[in-house]
C-alpha positions as CSV (number, residue, x, y, z in Angstrom):
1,X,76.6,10.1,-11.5
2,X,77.1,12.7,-14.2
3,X,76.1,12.7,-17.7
4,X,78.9,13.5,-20.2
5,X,78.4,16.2,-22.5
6,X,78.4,13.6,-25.3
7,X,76.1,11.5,-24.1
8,X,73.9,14.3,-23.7
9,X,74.0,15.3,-27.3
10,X,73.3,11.6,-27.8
11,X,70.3,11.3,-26.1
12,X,68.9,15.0,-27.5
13,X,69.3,13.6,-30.9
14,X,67.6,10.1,-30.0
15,X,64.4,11.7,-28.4
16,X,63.6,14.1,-31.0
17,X,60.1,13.4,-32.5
18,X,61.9,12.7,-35.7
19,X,64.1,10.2,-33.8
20,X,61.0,7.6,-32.7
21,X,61.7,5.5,-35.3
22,X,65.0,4.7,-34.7
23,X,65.0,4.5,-30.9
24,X,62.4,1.4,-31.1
25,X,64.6,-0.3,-34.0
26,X,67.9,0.6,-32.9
27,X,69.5,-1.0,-29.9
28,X,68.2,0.8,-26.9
29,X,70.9,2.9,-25.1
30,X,71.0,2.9,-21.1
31,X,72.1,5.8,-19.4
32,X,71.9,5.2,-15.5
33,X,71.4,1.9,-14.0
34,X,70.1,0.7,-10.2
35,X,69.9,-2.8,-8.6
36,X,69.1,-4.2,-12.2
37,X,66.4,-1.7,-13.0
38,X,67.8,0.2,-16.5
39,X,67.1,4.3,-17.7
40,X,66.7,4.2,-21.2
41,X,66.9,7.6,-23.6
42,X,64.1,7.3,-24.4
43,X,62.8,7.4,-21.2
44,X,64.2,11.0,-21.3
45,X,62.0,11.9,-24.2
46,X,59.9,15.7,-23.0
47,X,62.4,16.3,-20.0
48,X,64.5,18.7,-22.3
49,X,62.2,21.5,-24.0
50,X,63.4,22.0,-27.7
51,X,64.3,25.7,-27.1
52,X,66.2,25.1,-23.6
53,X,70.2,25.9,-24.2
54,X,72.6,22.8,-23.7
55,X,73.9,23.9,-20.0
56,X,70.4,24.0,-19.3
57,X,69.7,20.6,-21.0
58,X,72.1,19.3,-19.0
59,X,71.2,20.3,-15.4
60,X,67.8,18.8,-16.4
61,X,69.0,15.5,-17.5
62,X,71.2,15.1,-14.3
63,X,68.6,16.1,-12.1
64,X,66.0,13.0,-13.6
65,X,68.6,11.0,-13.3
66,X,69.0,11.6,-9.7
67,X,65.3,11.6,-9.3
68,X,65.0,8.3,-11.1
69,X,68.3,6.7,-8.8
70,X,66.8,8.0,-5.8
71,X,63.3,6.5,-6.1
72,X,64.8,2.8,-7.6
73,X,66.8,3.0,-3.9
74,X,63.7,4.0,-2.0
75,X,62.1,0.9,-3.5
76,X,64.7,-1.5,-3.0
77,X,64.8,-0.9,0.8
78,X,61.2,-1.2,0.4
79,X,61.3,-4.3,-1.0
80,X,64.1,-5.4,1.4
81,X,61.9,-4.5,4.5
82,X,58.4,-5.2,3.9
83,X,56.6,-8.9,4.3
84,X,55.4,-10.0,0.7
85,X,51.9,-9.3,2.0
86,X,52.3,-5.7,1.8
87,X,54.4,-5.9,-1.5
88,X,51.1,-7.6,-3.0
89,X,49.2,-4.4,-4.7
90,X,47.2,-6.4,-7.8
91,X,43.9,-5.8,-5.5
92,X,44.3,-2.3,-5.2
93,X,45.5,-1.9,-8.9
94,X,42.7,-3.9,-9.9
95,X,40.8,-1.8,-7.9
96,X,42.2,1.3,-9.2
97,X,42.0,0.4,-12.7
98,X,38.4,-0.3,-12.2
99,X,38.2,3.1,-10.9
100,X,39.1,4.6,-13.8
101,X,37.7,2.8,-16.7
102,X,34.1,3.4,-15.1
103,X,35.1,6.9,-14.9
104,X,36.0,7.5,-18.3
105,X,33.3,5.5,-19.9
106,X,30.7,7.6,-17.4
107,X,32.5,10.4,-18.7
108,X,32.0,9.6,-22.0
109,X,28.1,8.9,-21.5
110,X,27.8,12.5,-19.3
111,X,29.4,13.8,-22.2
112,X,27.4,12.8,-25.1
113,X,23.4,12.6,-23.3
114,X,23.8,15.2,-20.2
115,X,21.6,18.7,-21.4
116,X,24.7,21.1,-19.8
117,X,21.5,24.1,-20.5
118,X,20.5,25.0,-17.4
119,X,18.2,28.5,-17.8
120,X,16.8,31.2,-15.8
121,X,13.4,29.9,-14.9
122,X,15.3,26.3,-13.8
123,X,17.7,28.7,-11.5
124,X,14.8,30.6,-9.9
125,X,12.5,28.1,-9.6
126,X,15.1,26.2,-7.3
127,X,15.6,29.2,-5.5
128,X,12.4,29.8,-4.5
129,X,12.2,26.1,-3.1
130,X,15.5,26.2,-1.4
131,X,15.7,29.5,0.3
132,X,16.7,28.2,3.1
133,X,19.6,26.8,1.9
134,X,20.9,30.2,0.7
135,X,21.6,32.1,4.0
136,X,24.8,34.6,4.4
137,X,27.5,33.5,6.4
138,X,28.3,37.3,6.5
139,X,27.2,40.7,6.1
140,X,27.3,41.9,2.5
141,X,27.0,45.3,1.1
142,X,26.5,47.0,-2.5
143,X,28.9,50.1,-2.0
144,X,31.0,52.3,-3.7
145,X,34.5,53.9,-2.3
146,X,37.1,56.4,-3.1
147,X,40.3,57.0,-1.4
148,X,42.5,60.0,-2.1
149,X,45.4,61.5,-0.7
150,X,44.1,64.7,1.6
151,X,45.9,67.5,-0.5
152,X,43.9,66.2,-3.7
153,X,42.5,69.9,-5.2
154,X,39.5,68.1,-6.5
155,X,38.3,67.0,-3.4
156,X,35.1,68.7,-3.3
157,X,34.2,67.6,-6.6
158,X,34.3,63.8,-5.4
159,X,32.3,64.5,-2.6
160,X,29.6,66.3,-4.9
161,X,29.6,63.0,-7.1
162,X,29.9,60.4,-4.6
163,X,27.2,61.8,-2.4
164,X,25.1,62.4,-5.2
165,X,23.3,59.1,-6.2
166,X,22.4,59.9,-9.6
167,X,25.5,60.8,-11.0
168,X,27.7,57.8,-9.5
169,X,28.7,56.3,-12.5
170,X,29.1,59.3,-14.7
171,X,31.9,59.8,-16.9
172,X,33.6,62.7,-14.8
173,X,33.9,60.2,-11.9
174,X,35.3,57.8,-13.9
175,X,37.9,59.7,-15.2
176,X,38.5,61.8,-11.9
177,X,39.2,58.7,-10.3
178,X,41.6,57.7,-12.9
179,X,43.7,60.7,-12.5
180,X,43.4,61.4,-8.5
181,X,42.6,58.3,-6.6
182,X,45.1,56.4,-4.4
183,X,42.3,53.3,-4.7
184,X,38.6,53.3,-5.6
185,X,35.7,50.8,-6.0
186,X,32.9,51.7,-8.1
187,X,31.1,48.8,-9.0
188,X,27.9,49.3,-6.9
189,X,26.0,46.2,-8.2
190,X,28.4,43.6,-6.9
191,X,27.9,41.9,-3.1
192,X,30.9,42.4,-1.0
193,X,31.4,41.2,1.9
194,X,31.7,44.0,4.8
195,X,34.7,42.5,6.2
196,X,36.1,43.0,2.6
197,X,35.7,46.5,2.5
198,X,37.0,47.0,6.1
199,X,40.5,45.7,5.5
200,X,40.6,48.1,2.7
201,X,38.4,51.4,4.6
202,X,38.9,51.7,8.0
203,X,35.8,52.4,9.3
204,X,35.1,52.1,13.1
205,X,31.8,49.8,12.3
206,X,30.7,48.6,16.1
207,X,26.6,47.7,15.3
208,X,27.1,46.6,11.4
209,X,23.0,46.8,10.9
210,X,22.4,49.8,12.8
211,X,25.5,51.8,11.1
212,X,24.1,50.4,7.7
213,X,20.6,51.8,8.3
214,X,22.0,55.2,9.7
215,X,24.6,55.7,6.7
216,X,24.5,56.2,3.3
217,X,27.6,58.2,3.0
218,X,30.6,58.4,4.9
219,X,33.4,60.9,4.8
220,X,36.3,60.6,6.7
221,X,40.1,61.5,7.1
222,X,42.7,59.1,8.6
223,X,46.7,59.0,7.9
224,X,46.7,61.8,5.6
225,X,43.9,60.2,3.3
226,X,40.3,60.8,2.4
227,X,37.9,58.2,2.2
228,X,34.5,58.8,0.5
229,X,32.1,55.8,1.0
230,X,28.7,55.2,-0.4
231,X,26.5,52.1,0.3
232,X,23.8,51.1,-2.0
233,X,22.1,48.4,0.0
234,X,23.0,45.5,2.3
235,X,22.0,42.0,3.3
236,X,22.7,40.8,7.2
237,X,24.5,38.1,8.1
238,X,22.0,35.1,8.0
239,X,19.4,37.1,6.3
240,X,18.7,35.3,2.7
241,X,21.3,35.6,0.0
242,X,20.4,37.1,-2.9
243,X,20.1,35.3,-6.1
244,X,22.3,36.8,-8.2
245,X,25.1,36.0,-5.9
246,X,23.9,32.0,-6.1
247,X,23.0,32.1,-9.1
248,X,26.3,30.2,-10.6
249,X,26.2,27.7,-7.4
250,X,22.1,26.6,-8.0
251,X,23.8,26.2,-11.4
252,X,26.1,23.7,-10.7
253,X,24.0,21.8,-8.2
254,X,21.3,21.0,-10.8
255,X,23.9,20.0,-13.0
256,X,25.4,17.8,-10.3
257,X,21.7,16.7,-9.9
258,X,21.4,16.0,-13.4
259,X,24.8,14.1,-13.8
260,X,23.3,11.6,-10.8
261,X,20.1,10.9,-12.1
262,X,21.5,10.2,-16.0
263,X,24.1,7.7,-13.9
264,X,21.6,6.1,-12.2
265,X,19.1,5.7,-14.9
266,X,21.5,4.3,-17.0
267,X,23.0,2.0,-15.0
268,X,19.7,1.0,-14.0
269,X,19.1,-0.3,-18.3
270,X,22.4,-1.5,-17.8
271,X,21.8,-3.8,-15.4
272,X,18.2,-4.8,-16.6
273,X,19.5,-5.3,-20.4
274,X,21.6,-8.1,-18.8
275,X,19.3,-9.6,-16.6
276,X,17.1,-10.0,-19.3
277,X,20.0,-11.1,-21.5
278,X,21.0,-13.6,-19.2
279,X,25.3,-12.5,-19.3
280,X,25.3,-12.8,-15.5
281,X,24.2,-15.6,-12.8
282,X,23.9,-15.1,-8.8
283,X,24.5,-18.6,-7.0
């Protein structure tokens, strides 16, 4: 089935906002139909955006059409095929349902009574407790890296600055960088992860820790570039993580914490205000 052109313009008019009214006194117009089960217009209200053009429109419209005809046929055979037993789904509605009213209404309750403040002493304090939750899965390095093409004249200025640890993040980098690098990384307080940096510097790294204690700098050529590497500090795989890289994940688990312990203490009155209320009875 196609929709006509007119009845397109039809349904357009009837599910404008301005149109409400009329659909729900006027008599209701069907536009497709499948083993008894009717598509209203207004069932097409939102599926056309109001600045969409009408060829547009219309390839829409046809296409939830064909959606809707094609799932009323998938649940016909359904029907046709399955033993009422497994047609039966008020449990699992029920269930559902269920589901989410308590979800909304705890929702509601996290929303209005949970603190959502969680400061720095709260952060540290659990991360002094729980170090040994907090161990690196890999190795992770401060470092900053510059790659430029080989014939770049100012080569032996970046070398000078990048070797130089005082004078890193100085201006003339910056704007060196900005003007001559193929690709650079300068933010040396940010973790990496070393396997990070390799896929983007290829260097040949066979002992990470004893490379890492040997090298604060590294110059080296390869396919007509130049890359000029500086590490900062690093942190071995399984070695403790740092807190300012958990900082946002001790964050969310004392939230999480918080959220459980408001649920359970309120359910908890819940349950005790109507014991002592007498609205329930165990027989």
């Amino acid at each position: 089935m196609r929709i006509s052109g007119f009845l397109l313009s039809v349904i357009l008019l009837l599910s404008a906002a301005g149109c409400r009214d009329y659909l729900m006194k006027s008599d209701r117009i069907v536009v497709a139909e499948c083993y008894g089960h009717k598509l209203y217009a207004e069932d097409l209200e939102g599926v056309v955006p109001a600045d969409v053009g009408r060829m547009d429109s219309l390839s829409r419209v046809n296409a939830f059409i064909d959606s809707w005809i094609r799932t009323q046929l998938l649940i016909h055979q359904a029907e046709i095929n399955l033993p009422p037993e497994q047609l039966d789904f008020s449990k699992q509605l029920q269930d559902y349902r269920n589901s989410l009213t308590i979800y909304a209404y705890e929702s509601q309750l996290i929303e209005q009574y949970m603190d959502t403040i969680v400061n720095e002493q709260e952060i540290e304090t659990y991360y002094e407790e729980h170090k040994e939750n907090f161990q690196l899965r890999s190795t992770m390095v401060k470092v900053a890296y510059v790659i430029l093409d080989e014939s770049c004249k100012f080569m032996k200025d970046f070398k000078q600055l990048m070797s130089r640890r005082d004078t890193l993040m100085m201006n003339q980098l910056d704007e060196l960088v900005e003007q001559y690098a193929v690709s650079s990384f300068l933010d040396v307080d940010e973790w990496v992860r070393l396997d990070d940096l390799l896929s983007k510097v290829p260097l040949e790294i066979f002992n990470a820790e004893s490379f890492l204690k040997r090298n604060r700098f590294v110059s080296f050529e390869k396919d007509n570039f130049v890359y000029l590497v500086r590490f900062e500090d690093y942190l071995m795989e399984k070695s403790v993580s740092p807190l300012e890289m958990e900082s946002d994940n001790i964050k969310s688990i004392i939230l999480l914490k918080r959220k459980k312990e408001l649920l359970q203490q309120m359910n908890a009155d819940l349950y005790e205000r109507a014991k002592n209320e007498k609205v329930f009875e165990i027989y």
